[in-house]
C-alpha atoms as one frame of an Amber mdcrd trajectory, in Angstrom:
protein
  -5.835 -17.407  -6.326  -2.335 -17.121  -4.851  -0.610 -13.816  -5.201   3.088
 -13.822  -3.809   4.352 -11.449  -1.296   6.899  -9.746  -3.773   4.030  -9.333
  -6.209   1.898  -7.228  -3.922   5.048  -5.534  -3.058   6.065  -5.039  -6.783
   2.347  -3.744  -7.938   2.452  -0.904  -4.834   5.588   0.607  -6.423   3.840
   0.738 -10.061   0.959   2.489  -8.867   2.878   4.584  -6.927   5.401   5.229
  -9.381   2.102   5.782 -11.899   1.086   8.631  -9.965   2.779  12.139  -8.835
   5.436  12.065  -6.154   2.917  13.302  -3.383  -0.070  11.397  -4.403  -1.005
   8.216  -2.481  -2.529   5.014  -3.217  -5.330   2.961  -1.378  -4.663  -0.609
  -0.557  -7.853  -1.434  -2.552  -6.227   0.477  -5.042  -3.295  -2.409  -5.462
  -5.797  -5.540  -4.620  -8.298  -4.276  -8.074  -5.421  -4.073  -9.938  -4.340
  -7.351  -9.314  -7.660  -9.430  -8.866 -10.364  -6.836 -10.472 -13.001  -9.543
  -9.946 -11.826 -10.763  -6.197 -10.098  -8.275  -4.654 -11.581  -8.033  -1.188
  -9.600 -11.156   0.393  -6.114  -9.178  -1.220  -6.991  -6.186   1.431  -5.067
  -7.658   4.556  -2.029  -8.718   2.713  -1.577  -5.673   0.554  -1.532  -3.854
   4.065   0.460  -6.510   5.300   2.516  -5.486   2.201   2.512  -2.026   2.584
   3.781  -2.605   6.464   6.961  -4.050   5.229   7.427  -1.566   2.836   6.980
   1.005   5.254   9.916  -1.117   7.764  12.275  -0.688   5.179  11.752   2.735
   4.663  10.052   2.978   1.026   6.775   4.096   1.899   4.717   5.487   4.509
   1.319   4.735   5.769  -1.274   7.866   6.221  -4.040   8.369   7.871  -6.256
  12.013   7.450  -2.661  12.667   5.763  -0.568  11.918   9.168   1.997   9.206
   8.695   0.593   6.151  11.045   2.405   3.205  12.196   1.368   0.951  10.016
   0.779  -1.610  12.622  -1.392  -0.226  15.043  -3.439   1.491  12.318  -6.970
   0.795  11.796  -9.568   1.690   9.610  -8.968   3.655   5.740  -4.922   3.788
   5.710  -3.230   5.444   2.191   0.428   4.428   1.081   2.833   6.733  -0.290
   6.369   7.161  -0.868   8.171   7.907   1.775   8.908  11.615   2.527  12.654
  13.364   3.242  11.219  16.940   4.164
């Protein structure tokens, strides 16, 4: 299965968008939605994903709630929108 760059990209913003403004999503979150019965090779590139994302300022990536730099983070990361307060 090939899933494009823009589409991993696209389905972060509609889960997002699905849920309240501070609520967060987990990658696995965006790899079941779009392969429900293979989702475990989607992990790395919906963080890769979520990484550019984050460089162009649309989301951030949390850890324990702290915004992490997406690139040096390992283990459970979340994805939200990103923050102006």
């Amino acid at each position: 299965m090939t899933v494009s760059d823009r589409e991993l990209e696209e389905r972060i913003r509609a889960l997002l968008d699905a849920r309240a403004d501070s609520a967060s999503i987990c990658p696995s979150d965006v790899a079941r939605a779009v392969a429900p019965d293979d989702w475990r090779p989607l992990m790395e590139p919906v963080r890769e994903a979520a990484r550019r994302l984050a460089d162009a300022g649309e989301v951030e990536v949390t850890q324990k709630g702290a915004v992490v730099d997406p690139r040096s983070a390992r283990g459970p990361i979340r994805i939200r929108w990103a923050r102006t307060d």
